[in-house]
C-alpha positions in Angstrom: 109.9 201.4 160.8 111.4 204.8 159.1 109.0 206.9 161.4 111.4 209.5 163.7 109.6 212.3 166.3 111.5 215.0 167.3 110.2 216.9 170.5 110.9 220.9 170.8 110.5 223.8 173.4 110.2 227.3 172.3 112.3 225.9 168.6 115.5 224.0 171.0 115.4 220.7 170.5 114.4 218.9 173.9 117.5 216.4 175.1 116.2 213.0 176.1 117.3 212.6 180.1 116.0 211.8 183.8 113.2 214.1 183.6 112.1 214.0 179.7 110.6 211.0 179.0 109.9 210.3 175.6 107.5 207.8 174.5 106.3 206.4 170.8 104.5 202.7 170.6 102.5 201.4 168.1 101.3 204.8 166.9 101.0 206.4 170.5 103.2 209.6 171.1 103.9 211.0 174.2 106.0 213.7 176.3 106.5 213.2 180.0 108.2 215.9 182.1 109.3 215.3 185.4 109.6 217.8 188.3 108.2 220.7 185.8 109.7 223.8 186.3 108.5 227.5 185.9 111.7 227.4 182.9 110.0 224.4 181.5 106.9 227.3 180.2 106.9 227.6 176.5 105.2 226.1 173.2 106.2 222.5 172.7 106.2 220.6 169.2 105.8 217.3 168.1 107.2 216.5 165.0 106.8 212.9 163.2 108.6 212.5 160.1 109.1 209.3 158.0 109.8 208.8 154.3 106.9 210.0 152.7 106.0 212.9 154.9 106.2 214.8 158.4 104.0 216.0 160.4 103.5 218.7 163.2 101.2 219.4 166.3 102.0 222.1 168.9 100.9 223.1 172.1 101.3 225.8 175.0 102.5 224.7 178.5 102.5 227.5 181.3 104.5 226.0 184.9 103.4 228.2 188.0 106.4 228.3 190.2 106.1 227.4 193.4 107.5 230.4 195.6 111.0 229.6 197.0 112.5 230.4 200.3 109.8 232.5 202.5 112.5 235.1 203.5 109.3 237.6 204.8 108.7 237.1 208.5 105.1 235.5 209.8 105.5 237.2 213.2 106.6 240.3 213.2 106.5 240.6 217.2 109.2 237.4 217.7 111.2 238.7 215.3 111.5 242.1 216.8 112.3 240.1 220.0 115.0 238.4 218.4 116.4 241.3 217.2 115.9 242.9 220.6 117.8 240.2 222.1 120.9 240.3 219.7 121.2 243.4 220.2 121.1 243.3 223.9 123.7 246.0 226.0 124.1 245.4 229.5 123.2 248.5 231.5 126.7 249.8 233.0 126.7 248.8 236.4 127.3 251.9 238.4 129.0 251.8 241.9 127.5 253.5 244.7 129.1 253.6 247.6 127.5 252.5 250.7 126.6 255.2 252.8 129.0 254.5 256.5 126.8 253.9 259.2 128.0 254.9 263.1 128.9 251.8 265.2 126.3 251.7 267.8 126.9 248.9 270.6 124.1 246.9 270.5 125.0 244.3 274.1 127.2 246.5 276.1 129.9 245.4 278.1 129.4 243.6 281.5 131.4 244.8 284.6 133.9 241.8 285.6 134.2 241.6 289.3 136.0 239.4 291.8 139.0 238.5 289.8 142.0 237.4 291.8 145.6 238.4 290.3 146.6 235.7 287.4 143.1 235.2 286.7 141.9 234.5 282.7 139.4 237.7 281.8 136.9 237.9 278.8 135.3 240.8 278.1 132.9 240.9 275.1 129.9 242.9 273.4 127.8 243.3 270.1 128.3 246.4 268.0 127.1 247.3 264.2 127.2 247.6 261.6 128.5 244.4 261.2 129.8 244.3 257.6 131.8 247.8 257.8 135.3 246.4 256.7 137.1 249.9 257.8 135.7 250.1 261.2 138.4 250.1 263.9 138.0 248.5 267.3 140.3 250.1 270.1 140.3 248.7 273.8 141.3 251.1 276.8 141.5 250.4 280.5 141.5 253.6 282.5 141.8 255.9 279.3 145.1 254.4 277.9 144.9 252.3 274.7 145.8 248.7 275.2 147.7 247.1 272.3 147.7 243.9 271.2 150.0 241.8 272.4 150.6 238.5 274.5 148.8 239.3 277.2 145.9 240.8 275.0 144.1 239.4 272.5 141.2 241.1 270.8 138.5 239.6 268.1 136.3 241.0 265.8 134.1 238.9 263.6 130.6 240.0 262.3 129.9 242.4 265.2 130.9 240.2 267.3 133.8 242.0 270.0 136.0 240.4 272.2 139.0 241.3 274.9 140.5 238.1 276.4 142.9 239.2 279.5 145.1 236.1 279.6 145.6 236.7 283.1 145.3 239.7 285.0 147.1 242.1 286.9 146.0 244.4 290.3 147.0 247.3 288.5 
């Protein structure tokens, strides 16, 4: 009953706790570690003492450690596409200006015969290109410009061309 073992690591007493397990029954002596560690490496001792005597066994433990974090790539192509990708520029975008194409009538106008004075007259035709936005549309009847006006309306839509005469004149 006066028998006491003492544990030790590299001469440090080892604390009793959740992963030292200390064991001694009915002449059996043991040390359990749990979750060994590569710090855990050293020379233990065993040391039972009681009132007539003590003795001492010792013994060499070596813990491999496990590697930690792998922090080396596997694949060095992915990884260079990632790194490709985060470091992604957008090619400037550059603005070329279209090169202006002549309008070129593509249905010309039809010749409107047969109108009586008051009548409604429609004149129309296809020109291109059709997405110029600065192209001008003029209308002339016997080489004077006709404007716009109440009388006169004109549209242009996506080379489409109209003249409506909301009613006409001898003149």
């Amino acid at each position: 009953p006066t028998m006491k073992v003492e544990w030790y690591c590299n001469g440090r007493p080892i604390p009793q706790g959740h992963r030292f397990k200390t064991t001694y029954d009915f002449g059996f002596v043991a040390l359990d570690i749990l979750y060994a560690y590569a710090e855990d490496s050293g020379t233990y001792m065993c040391k039972a003492r009681n009132a007539v005597g003590e003795a001492v066994t010792t013994c060499s433990v070596t813990v491999d450690s496990k590697s930690g974090l792998q922090l080396d790539t596997l694949d060095e192509q992915r990884l260079q596409k990632i790194r490709d990708l985060e470091n992604y520029q957008r090619p400037e975008k550059v603005e070329v200006e279209p090169v202006g194409q002549k309008p070129v009538f593509i249905t010309p106008l039809n010749s409107l015969t047969a109108l009586k004075e008051g009548d409604h007259a429609h004149l129309e035709c296809r020109v291109e290109p059709i997405n110029d936005p600065n192209m001008k549309i003029e209308w002339f009847v016997n080489g004077v410009a006709i404007r716009a006006g109440h009388r006169f309306r004109t549209t242009h839509d996506f080379g489409y061309v109209a003249l409506d005469v909301l009613y006409t004149w001898g003149e």
